[in-house]
N, C-alpha and C positions, 0 to 999 in steps of 0.2 A: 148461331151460338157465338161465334166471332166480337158479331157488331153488339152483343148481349154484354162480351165480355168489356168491348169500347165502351158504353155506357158506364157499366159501374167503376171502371177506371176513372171516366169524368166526375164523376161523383164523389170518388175518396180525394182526386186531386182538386183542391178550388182553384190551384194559380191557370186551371185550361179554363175553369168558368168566369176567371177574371177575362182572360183571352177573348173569349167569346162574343163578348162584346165590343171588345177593342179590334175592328176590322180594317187593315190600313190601308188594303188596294185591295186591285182588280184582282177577283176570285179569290178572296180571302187572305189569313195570313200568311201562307206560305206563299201566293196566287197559283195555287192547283187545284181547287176550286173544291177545297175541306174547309171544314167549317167546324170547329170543336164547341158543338151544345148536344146537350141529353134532351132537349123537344123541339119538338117545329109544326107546326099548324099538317094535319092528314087531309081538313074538309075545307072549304073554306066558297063563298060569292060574293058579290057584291051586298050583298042583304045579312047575310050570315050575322051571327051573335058577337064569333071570335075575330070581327072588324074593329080591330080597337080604332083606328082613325084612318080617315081621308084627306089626305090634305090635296089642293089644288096647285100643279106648278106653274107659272107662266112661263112663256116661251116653250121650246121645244131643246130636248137633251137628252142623249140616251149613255150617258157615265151612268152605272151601277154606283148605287148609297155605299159610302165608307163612313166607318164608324168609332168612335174614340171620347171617350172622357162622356159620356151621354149624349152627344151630339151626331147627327147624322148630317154630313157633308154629300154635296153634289153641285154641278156645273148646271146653268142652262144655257140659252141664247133667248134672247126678247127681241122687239124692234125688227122683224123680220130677220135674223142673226148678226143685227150690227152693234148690239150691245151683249159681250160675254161676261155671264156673274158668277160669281160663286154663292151656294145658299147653307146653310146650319139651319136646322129644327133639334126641337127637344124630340129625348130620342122614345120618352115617356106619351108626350100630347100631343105631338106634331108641328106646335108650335113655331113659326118663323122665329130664330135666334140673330139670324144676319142675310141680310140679302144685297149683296155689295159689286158692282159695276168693275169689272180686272182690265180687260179693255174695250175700245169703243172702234168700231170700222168705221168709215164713210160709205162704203160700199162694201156688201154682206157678198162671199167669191161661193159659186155654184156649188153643189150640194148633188150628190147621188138620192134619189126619193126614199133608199131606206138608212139614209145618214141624218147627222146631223150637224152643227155646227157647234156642238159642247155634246162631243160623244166620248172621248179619253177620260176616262176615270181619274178621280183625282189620287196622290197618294199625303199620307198623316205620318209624321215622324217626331214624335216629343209632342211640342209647340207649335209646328209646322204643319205646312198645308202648301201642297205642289200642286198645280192645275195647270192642266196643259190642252192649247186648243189646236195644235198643228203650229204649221205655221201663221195663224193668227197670234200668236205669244203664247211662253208659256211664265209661269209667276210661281211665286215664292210668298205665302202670306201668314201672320202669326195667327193663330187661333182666336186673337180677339179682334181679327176681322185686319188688320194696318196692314198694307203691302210691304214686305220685305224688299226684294228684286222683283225685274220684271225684265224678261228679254225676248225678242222674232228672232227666229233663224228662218234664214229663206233660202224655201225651194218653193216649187207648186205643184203642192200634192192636187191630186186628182179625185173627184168626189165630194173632198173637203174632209176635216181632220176623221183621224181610226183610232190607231194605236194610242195606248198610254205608256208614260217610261218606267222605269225599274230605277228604284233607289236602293246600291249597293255600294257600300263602305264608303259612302258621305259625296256620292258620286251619283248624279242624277241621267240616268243614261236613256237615248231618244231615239227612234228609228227615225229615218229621215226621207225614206223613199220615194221621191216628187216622180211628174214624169219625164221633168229636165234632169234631175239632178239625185242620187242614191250614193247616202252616206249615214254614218251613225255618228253620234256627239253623247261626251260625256261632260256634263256642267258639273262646276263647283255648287255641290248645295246649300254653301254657305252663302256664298256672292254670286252666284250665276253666272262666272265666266265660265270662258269653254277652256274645258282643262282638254278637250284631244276632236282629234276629228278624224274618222279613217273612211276615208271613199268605198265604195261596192264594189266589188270585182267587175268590169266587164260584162253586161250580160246580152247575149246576142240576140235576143226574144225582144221584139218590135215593143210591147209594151212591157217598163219597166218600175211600174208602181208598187206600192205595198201598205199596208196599215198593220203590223203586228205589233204585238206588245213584246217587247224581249224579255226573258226569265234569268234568273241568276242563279247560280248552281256551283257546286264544291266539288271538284275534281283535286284527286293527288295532294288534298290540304290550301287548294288552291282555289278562289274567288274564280270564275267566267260568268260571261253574261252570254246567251244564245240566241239571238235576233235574226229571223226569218224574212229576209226581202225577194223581193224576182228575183227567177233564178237561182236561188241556192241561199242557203243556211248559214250563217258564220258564227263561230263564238270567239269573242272578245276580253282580253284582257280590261279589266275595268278602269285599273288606274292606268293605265298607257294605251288604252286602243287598239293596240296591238292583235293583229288574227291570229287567233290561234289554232282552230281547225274550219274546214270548209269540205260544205256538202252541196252538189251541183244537183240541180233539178232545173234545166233550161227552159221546158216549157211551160213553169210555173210564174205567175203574178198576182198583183192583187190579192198577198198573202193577208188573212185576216187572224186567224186561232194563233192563240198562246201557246208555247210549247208544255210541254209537259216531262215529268223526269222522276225515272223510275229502271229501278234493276239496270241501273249501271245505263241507263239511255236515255236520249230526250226521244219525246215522239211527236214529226212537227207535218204540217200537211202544206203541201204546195201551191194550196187553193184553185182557182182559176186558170184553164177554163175547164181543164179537167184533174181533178183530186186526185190527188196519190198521199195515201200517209205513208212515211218513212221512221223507222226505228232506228235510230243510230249513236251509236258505241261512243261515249263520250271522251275517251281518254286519248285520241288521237293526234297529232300536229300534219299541218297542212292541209292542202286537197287529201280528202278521206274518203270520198265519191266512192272507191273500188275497194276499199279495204273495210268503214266502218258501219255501212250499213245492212244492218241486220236481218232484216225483212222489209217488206213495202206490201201495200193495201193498193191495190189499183182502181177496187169498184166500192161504191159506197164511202168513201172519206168524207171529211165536214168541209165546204166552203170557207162556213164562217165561223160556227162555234166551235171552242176548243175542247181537245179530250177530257177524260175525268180518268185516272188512274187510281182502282182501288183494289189494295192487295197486287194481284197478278192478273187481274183484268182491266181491260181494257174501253171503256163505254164510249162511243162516239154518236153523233147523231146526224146525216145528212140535213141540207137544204130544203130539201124538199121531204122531210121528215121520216126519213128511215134510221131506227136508231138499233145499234148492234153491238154486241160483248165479243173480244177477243182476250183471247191469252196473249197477254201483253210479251212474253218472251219468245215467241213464236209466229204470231200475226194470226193465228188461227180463230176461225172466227164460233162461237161456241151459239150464236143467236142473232137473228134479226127480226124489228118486229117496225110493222107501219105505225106511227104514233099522232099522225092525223097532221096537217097544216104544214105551215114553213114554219124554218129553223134559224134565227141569229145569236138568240142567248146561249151561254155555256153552262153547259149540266152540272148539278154541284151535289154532292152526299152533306146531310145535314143529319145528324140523329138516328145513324145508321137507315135510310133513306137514299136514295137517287130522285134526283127532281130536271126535270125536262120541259123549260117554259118555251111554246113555240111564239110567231108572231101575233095571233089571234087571241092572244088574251087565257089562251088554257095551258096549264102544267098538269103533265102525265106525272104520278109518283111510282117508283118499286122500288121492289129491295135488290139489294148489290147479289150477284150471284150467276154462275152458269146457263139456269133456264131462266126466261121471260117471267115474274111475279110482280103483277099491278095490282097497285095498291089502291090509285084514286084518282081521277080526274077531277080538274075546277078550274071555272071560268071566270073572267072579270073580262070589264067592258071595255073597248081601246085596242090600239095595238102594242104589242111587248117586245120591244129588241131588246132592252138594258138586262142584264142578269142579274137575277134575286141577289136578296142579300139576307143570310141568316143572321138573326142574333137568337141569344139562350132567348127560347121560350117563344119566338114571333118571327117572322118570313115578312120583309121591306120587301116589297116589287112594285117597282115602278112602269106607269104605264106612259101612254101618250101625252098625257095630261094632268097625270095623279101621282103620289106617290102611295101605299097602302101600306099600315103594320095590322098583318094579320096573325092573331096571338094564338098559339095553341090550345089545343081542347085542352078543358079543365079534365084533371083524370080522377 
């Protein structure tokens, strides 16, 4: 009845169905991986009717499509990753709009087999178009394609680029977790200088990498940003760097998932080599280790996809494909079900829906809720890290090779 009542609200309101199509980053508007449209494709294969287009990518990229003005934006790597582009299609025909070279390597630096070398999503702000490849550069480019800025920060990430950054109050903020060197940088969005830089705590754990996305979140009336590296959690003052609170988890690395924030918490996972999700109480200063967290998940956490917070629960889905509902205020676990395959992409509610695309090319759907209810299984060819991308009416998922708009059944 709920998500009945969501529906008809997007209905009377058109400024969420303008939204809808205006998707600026990774996991949607907010990036907590909601998606404000009243349809989304139930059935869908490679053959299917409601295949409105296929378009072919070159190179290899697993940034999830952002979307703005009709245009769908995405990174890849060509030239075995020593050429990074940024690409626009029409958001209607699939159409190539711009296919444009950001930087060029001499030599393309190692690569984990389920990464890739244009894996950070880009972000869309007005005019603007942020693409970030690690420390391969990140850029600043206007919408009709001309480079703004363009800057490297050097560390040497491990695997080769993860995370995407968070633009929060004109302030482009970047995890920076190499396995020499762990710090965060906030750039001028305007010129690309580095308006701050604040080093990692310490962390004692032999490997010190990380790929998260940081999220930005409103505490006391007050702007943070929350960025997940080895070792522990910190949230940041945006315009000064500044730490503001820190949560220690030593034998975490290799943080992948986006936090997530909800009932007064983020809830962020440790990743490697063994999961633990953490609830924890955002309004803290300093080391909050013993005071702000809430509850902890010790069996079943995500590696790599981030949570989905809908209502008071909680939806995660393991690596190896076990995906499970908890009461988000309690950690209590109310479901788990096998959902077949591996897991990188992150689960996102589109149209009062849950959507769960594993690596093999299939998305499990159901509805939000207490007990287990599937809805549909569907397949396409390839492998799927990147995570969907809703717009009103049609589900972008990109695969290895492709990008697809699969349109919703005619009702």
């Amino acid at each position: 009845m709920r998500y009945s009542l969501i529906l008809i609200c997007v209905a009377l309101f058109p400024t969420l169905l303008q939204s809808a199509d205006n998707l600026p980053q990774f996991r949607g508007p907010t990036g907590q991986g909601h998606y404000p449209v009243n349809r989304a494709p139930l059935q869908w294969s490679e053959a299917a009717d409601n295949v409105a287009w296929k378009v072919e990518i070159d190179g290899l990229g697993w940034s999830s499509p952002v979307v703005a003005d009709g245009q769908i934006w995405l990174t890849t790597a060509t030239d075995e990753g020593r050429s990074l582009r940024v690409l626009a299609l029409d958001i209607d025909s699939g159409k190539e709009r711009l296919n444009s070279e950001v930087f060029h390597r001499e030599e393309a630096g190692t690569i984990h087999a389920k990464n890739s070398h244009a894996s950070p999503t880009p972000i869309i702000a007005g005019d603007r178009v942020f693409v970030h490849f690690g420390t391969y550069g990140t850029a600043c480019l206007a919408t009709s394609g001309s480079v703004v800025w363009r800057r490297e920060i050097e560390y040497k990430h491990v695997h080769g680029p993860g995370g995407s950054p968070e633009l929060v109050d004109n302030v482009l903020v970047i995890s920076c977790d190499g396995g020499d060197r762990q710090f965060v940088v906030g750039l001028d969005a305007n010129s690309g200088q580095t308006l701050w830089q604040t080093e990692r705590p310490e962390n004692p754990h032999a490997k010190k990498f990380a790929f998260s996305t940081p999220l930005a979140i409103e505490e006391g009336g007050a702007n943070q940003v929350v960025s997940p590296g080895a070792g522990g959690v910190s949230s940041y003052d945006p315009h000064s760097g500044r730490e503001i609170w820190r949560v220690d988890y030593p034998e975490g690395y290799s943080v992948i998932p986006r936090p997530v924030r909800g009932l007064g918490m983020v809830f962020v996972s440790s990743s490697f080599d063994k999961p633990r999700l953490l609830a924890i109480r955002t309004d803290g200063a300093g080391n909050v280790t013993e005071s702000h967290v809430a509850w902890k998940l010790d069996r079943g956490a995500p590696h790599s996809a981030s949570a989905l917070l809908v209502d008071r629960e909680l939806y995660i889905v393991s690596d190896r494909g076990v995906a499970a509902c908890l009461d988000a205020a309690t950690g209590e676990v109310h479901w788990q079900e096998r959902l077949g395959g591996n897991f990188s992409a992150s689960p996102l509610l589109a149209a009062g829906r849950i959507y769960f695309q594993n690596e093999q090319g299939e998305t499990t759907i159901i509805l939000p809720g207490k007990q287990y209810q599937e809805l549909a299984k569907n397949e396409l060819p390839g492998r799927t890290l990147a995570t969907p991308t809703p717009i009103e009416g049609a589900l972008l998922v990109r695969t290895e090779t492709a990008l697809y708009r699969i349109n919703a059944e005619r009702e």
